[in-house]
C-alpha positions as a printed Julia matrix, in Angstrom:
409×3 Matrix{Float64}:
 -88.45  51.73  77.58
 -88.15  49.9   80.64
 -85.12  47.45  82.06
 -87.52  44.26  80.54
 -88.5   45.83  77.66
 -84.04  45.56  76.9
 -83.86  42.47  77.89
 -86.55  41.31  75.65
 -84.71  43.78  72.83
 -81.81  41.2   73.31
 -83.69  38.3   72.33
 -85.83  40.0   69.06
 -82.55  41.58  68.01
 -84.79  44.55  67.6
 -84.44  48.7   68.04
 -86.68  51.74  67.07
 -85.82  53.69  64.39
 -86.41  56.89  67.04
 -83.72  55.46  69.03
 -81.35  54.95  66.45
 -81.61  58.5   65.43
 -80.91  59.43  68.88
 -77.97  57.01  69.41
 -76.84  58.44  66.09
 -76.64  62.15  67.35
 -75.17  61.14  70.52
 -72.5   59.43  68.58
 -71.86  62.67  66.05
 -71.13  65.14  68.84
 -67.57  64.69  68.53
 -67.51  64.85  65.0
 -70.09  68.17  65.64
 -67.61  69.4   68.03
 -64.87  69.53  65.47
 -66.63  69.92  61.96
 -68.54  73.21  63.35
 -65.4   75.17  64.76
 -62.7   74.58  62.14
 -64.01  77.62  60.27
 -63.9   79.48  62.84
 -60.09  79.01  63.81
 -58.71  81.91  62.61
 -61.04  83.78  64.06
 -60.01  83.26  67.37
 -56.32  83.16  66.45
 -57.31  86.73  65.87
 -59.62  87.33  68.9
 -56.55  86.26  71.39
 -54.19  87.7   69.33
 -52.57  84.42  69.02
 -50.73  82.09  66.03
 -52.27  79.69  63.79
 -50.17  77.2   65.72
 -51.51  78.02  69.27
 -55.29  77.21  67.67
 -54.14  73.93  66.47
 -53.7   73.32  70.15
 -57.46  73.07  70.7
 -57.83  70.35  68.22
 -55.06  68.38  69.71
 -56.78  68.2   73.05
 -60.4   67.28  72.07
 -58.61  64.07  70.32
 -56.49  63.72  73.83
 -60.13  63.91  75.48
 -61.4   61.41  73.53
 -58.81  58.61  74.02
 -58.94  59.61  77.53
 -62.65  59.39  78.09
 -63.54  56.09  76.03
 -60.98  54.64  78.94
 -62.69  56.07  81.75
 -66.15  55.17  80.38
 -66.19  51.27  79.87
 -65.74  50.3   83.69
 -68.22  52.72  84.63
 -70.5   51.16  81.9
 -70.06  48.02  83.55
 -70.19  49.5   86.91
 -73.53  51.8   86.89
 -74.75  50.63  83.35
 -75.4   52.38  80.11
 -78.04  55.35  81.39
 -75.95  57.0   83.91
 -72.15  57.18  82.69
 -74.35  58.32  79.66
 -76.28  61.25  81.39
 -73.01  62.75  82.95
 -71.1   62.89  80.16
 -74.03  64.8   78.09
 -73.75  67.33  81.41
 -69.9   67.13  81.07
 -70.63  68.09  76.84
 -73.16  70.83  77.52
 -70.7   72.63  80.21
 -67.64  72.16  78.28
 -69.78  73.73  75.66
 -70.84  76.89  77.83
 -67.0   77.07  78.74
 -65.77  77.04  75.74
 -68.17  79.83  74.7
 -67.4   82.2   77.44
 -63.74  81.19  77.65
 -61.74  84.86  78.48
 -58.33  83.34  77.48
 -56.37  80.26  74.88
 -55.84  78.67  79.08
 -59.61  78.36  79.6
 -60.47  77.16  76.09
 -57.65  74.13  76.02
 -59.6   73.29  79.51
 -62.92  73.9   77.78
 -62.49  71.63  74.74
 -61.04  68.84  76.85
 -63.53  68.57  79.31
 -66.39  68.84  75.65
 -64.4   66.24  74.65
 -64.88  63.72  77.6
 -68.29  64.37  77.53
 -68.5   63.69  73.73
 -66.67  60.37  74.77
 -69.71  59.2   76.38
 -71.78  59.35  73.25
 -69.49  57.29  71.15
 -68.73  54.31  73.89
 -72.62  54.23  75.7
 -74.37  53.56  72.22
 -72.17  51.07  71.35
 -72.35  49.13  74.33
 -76.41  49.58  73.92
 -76.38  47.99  70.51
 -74.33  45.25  71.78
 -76.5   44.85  74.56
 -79.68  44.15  72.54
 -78.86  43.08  68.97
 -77.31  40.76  67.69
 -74.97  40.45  65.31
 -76.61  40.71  61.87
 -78.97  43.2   63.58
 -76.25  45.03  65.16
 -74.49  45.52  61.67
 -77.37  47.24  59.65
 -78.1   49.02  63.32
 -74.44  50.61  63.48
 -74.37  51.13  59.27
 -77.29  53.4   60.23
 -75.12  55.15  62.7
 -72.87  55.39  60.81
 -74.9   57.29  57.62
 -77.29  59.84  60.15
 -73.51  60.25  62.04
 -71.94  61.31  58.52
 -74.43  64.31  57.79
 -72.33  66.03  60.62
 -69.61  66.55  58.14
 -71.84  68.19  55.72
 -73.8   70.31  57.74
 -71.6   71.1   60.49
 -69.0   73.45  58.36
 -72.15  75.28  56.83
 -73.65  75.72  60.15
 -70.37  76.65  61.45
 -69.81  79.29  58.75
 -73.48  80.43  59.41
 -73.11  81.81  62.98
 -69.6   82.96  62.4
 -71.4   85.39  59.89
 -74.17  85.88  62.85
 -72.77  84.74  65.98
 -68.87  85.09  65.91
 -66.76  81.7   67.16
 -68.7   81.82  70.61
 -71.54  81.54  68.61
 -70.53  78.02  67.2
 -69.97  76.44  70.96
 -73.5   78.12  72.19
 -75.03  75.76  69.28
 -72.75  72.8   70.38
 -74.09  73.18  74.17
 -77.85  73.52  72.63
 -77.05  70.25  70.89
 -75.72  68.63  74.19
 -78.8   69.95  75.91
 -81.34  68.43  73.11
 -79.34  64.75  73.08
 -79.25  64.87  77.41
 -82.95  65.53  77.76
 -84.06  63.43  74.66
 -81.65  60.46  75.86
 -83.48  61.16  79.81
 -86.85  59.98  78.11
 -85.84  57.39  75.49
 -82.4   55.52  76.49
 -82.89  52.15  77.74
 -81.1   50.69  80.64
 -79.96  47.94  78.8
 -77.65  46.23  81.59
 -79.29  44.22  84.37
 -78.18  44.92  87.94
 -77.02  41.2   88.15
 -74.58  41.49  84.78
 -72.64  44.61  86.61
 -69.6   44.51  88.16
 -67.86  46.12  91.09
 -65.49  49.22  90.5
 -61.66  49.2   91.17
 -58.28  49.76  90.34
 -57.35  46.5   90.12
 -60.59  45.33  88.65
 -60.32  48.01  85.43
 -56.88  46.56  85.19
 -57.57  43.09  84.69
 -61.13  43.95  82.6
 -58.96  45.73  79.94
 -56.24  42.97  80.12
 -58.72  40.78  79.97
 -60.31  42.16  76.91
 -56.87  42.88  75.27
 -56.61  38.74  75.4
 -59.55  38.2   73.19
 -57.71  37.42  69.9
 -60.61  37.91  67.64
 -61.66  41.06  68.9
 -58.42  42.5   69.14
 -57.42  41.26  65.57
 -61.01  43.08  64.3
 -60.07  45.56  66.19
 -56.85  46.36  64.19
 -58.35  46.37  61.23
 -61.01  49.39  62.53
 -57.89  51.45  63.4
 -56.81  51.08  60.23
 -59.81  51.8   58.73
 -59.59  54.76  60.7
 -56.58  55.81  59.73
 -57.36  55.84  56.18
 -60.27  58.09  56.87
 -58.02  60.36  58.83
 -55.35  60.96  56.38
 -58.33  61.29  54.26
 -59.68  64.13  56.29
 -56.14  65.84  56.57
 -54.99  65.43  53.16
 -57.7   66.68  50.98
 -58.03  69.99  51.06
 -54.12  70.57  50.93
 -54.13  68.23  47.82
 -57.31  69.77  46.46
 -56.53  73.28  46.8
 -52.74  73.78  46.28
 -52.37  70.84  43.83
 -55.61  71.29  41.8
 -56.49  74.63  42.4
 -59.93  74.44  44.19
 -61.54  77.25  46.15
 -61.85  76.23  49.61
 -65.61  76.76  49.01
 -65.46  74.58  45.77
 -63.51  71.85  48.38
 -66.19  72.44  50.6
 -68.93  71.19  48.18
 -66.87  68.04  47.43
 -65.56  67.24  51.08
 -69.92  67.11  51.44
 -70.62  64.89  48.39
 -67.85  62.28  49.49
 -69.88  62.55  52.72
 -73.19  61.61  51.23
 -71.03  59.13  49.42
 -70.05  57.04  52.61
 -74.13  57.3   53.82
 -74.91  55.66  50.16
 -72.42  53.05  51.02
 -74.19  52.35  54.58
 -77.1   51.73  52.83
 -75.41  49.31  50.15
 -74.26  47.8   53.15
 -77.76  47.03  54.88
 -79.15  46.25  51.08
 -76.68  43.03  50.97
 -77.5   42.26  54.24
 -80.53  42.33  53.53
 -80.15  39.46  50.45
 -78.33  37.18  52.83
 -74.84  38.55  52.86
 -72.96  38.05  56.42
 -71.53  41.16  57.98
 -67.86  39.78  57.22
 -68.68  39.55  53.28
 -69.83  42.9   53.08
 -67.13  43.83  55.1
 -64.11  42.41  52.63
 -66.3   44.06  50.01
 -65.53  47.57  51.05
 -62.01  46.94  51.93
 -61.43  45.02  48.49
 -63.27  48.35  46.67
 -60.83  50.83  49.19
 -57.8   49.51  48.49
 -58.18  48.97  44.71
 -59.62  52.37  44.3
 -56.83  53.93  46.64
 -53.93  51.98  44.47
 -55.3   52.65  41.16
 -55.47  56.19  41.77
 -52.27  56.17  43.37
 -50.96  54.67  39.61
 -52.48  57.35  37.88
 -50.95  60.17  40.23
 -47.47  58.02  39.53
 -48.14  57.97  35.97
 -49.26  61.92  35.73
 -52.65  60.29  34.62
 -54.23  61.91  37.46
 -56.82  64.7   36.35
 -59.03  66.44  38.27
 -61.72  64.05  37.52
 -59.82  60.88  37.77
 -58.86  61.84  41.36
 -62.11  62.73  42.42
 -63.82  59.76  40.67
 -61.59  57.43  42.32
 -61.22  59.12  45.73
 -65.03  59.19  45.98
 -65.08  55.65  45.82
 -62.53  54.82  47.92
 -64.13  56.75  50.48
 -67.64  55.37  49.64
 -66.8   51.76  50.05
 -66.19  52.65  53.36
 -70.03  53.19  54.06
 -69.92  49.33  53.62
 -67.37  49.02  56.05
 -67.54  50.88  59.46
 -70.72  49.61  60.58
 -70.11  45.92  59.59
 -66.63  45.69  61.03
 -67.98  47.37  64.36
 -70.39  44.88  64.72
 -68.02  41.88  64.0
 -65.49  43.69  66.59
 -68.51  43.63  69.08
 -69.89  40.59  68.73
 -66.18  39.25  69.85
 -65.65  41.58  72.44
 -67.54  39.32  75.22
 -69.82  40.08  77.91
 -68.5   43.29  79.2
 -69.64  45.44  76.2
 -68.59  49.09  78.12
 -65.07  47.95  78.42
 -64.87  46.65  75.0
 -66.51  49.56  73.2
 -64.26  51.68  75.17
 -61.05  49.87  74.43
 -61.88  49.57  70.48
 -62.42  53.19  70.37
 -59.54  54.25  72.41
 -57.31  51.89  70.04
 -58.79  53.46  66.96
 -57.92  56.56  67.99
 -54.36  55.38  68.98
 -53.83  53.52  65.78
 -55.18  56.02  63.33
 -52.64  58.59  65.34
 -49.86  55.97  64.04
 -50.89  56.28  60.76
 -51.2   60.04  60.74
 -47.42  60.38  62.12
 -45.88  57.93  59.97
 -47.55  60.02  56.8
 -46.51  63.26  58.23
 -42.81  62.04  58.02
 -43.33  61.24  54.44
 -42.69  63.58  51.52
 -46.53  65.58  50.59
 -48.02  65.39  47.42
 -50.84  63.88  45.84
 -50.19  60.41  45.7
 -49.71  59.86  49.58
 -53.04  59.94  50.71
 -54.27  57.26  47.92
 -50.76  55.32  48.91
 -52.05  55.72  52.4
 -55.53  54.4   52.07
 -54.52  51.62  49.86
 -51.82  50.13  52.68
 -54.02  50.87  55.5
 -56.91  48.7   53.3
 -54.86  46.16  53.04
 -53.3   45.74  56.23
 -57.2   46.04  57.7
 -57.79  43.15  55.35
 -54.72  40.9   56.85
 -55.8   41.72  60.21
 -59.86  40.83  59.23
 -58.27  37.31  57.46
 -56.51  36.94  61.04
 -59.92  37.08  62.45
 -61.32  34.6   60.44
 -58.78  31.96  60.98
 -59.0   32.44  64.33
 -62.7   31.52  64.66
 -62.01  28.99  62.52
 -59.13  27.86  65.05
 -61.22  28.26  68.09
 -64.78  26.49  66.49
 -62.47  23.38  65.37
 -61.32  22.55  68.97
């Protein structure tokens, strides 16, 4: 697709399915990079003759790397456009990959996983910034729901997979796969990725200049207040993510394998609600109704099953039935509410994909340190999702009267 083929993308509002699908593997390599490699933890606790604890380390930095690298990645969006910052951070991926798989000690593997992880950045800032570029905002929000449901087959394929080649390949295995991955999404992305950011709309590169384009962006009330309301979003879905199997199989009894199944079906879950999502859209419902939707269904689900763990109505099928769609609604959520951020965040789309993901990230590490100081047990992580609901809610009712505001002078 050539530069004036974008531009022309930007007034239809249009994309290819075929780049979708690509933008939507670029965008699942970090969740690839972590699903895939859990299993195999204790495995190279073992290997390196090393604790549990030292492991954990690894995980730590990739999220590090990815805070880090959404920074670094929206000036030199805005700088060299959306192809290029793109390309080198697939090459940054694929070695970080090959590193990791050859790493001799713990040392090179924490260096391994962080540089994976600012090459993984690059897949979650570029495509955002591409949407933004060439869709708008009704077309951006079924664009990123679809994202969003090809992203969340990661989590259900990505542990198998991983517990395939530690059967066949041993952990090295796993990051051999990752860098094969990295190699497909660079070479695909050479032939297919649009530049979608004319020479005239870029903007020099400085120290200063990064400074003021972030403060800048961090002005823009709308976006930031849309912006809240992602983190905590994300947050949910983290605590989500951290909670379940401890609540699953020491409260409940589950098998990790049994978890396993049901971690996957919540999965397909959220990709059902991303294509609710794009079926209301498509009978006239704005992104921002479908959006309050999701967030009304989240936090009722997470409070009533919070209740019924209060109550000691919680069985295993009321917890599941109710956690399931909590986490479903948010299918109708993520891709609508990224849009809306977006479509807010002005004309530098690199800096403000970059500076809603690196706040994400930030706030959803919030969340998951204020729940860690709470006491465990199964009603936290509904507790949890219904605040964070809510307060995403205030913050997308904040938004609202602030376009409101801003339209009426």
């Amino acid at each position: 697709m050539t530069e004036q083929t974008a531009r022309a993308g930007v007034q239809q509002g249009t994309m290819g399915m075929a780049l979708v699908i690509l933008l939507a593997l670029l965008t699942a390599l970090d969740a690839m990079a972590i699903d895939m490699y859990l299993p195999g933890m204790p495995m190279i606790a073992e290997d390196y003759g090393i604790s549990a604890g030292s492991v954990q380390q690894t995980l730590s930095v990739f999220l590090a790397g990815l805070a880090l690298g959404q920074c670094l990645y929206g000036p030199l969006l805005e700088r060299y456009g959306r192809r290029l910052p793109l390309m080198v951070g697939l090459v940054i991926f694929v070695a970080g990959s090959v590193m990791a798989a050859l790493a001799p000690t713990l040392e090179w593997l924490l260096v391994a996983r962080f540089a994976q992880a600012i090459g993984a950045a690059a897949g979650l800032v570029a495509p955002r910034a591409i949407v933004a570029d060439v869709c708008d905002v009704k077309s951006s929000a079924k664009i990123f729901s679809l994202l969003m449901q090809v992203m969340m087959i990661a989590p259900v394929v990505a542990p198998m997979m991983g517990g395939f080649m530690l059967t066949h390949g041993g952990w090295r295995g796993i990051f051999w796969v990752l860098a094969v991955f990295g190699a497909i999404g660079l070479i695909w992305s050479l032939m297919a990725i649009p530049e979608s950011l004319a020479p005239e709309r870029r903007v020099a590169l400085s120290v200063g200049g990064v400074v003021r384009g972030y403060l800048r962006q961090s002005r823009r009330r709308v976006y930031m207040a849309y912006t809240a309301a992602g983190g905590f979003v994300l947050g949910s879905l983290f605590t989500y993510i951290s909670a379940s199997a401890f609540v699953f199989t020491d409260y409940f009894g589950m098998t990790p394998t049994h978890f396993s199944y049901l971690f996957a079906a919540n999965s397909v879950g959220l990709i059902l609600g991303g294509t609710l999502a794009n079926v209301l859209a498509g009978r006239g419902m704005t992104p921002a109704q479908v959006t309050y939707i999701g967030l009304g269904v989240h936090a009722v689900a997470g409070g009533l099953l919070y209740l019924a763990v209060t109550a000691g109505m919680a069985s295993l099928e009321v917890y599941v039935a109710l956690l399931g769609l909590a986490i479903g609604a948010l299918g109708l959520v993520f891709g609508n509410l990224t849009a809306l951020t977006m479509n807010h965040g002005g004309p530098q789309a690199g800096v403000a994909s970059a500076l809603m993901g690196t706040l994400h990230y930030l706030l959803a590490a919030c969340v998951g340190y204020v729940v860690s100081l709470a006491t465990q047990g199964p009603g936290l992580m509904p507790l949890t999702i219904a605040v964070c609901a809510v307060l995403a809610i205030v913050m997308c009712v904040l938004a609202g009267r602030l376009i409101r505001h801003d339209a009426s002078e």
